[in-house]
C-alpha positions in Angstrom: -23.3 8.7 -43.8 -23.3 9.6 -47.6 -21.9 6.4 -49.9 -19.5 7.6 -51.9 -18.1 6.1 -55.5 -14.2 5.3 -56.8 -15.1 8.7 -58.7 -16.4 10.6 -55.9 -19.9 11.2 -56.7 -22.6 9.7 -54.5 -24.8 6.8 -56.2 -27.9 9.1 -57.0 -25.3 11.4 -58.5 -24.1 8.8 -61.0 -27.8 7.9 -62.1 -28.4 11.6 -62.8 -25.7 12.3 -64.9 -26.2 8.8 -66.7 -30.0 10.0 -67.2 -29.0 13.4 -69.0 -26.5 11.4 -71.2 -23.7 12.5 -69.6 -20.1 10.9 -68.5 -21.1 9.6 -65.2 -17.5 10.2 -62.9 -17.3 13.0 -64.3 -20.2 14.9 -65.6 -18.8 17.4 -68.2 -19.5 15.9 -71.8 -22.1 14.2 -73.9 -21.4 10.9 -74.3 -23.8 9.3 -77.0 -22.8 7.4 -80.4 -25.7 5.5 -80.8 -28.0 3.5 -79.8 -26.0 0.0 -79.3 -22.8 1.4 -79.8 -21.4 1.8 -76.0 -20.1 5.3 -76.2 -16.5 6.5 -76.7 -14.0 6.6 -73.9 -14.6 10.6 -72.4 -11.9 12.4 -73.3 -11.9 14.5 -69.9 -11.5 11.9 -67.2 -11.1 9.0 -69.7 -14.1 6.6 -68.1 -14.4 3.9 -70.8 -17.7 2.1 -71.5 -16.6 -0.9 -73.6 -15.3 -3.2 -71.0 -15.7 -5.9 -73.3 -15.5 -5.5 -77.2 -19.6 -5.1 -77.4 -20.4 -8.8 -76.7 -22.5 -7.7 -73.6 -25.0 -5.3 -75.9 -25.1 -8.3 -78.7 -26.2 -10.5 -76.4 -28.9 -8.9 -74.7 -30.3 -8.2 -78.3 -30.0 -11.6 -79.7 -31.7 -12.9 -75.9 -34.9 -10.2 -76.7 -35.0 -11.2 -80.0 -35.6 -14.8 -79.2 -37.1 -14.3 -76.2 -40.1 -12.3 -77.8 -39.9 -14.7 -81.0 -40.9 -17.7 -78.8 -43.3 -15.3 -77.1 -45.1 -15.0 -79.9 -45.3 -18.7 -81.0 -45.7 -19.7 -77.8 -49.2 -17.2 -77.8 -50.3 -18.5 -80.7 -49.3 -22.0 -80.5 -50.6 -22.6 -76.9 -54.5 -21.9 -77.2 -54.9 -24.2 -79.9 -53.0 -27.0 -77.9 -55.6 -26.7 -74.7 -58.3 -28.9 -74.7 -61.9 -27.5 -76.1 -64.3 -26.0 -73.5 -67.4 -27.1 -73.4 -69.8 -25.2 -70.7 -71.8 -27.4 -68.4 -75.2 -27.8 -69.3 -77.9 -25.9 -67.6 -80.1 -28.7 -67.7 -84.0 -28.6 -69.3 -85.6 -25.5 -69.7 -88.5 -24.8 -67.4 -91.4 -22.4 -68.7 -93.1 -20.3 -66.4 -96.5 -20.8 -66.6 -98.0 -17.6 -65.3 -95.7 -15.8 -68.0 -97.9 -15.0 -71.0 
């Protein structure tokens, strides 16, 4: 039994055309206008990308952007909060006394 989408095309189908940049219900134009700019509406079927007024793409990029801020303080910051390491001691050196 083959899933089928709202559009018609299977799943698999969908991830294709998405990969090649293309309108993913219905596979006949480009669609790119940047790189956080959610493409225009296609102008064959219609299929709109902006469901709601770019708050979703902000977001993510304000999340990464602190999200790899305190990744970096945190790397930095949290070595030099651990206590110091000492090795053990290996105790009093024994000479061989055959060894010349």
């Amino acid at each position: 039994m083959t899933r089928r989408t709202a559009g018609g095309a299977n799943p698999l189908t969908i991830l294709l055309r998405g990969a090649v940049l293309r309108c993913p219900r219905c596979g006949r134009r480009t669609l790119s206008s940047g790189w956080i700019k959610p493409p225009d509406p296609c102008p064959d079927c219609g299929l709109s990308f902006d469901r709601d007024n770019d708050a979703t793409v902000g977001w993510i990029i304000v999340n990464l952007g602190i999200t790899e801020i305190l990744f970096v303080l945190f790397g930095f910051t949290a070595p030099s909060a651990w206590p110091p390491f000492k090795p053990a001691d290996p105790g009093p050196r024994r000479r061989n006394p055959q060894a010349r």
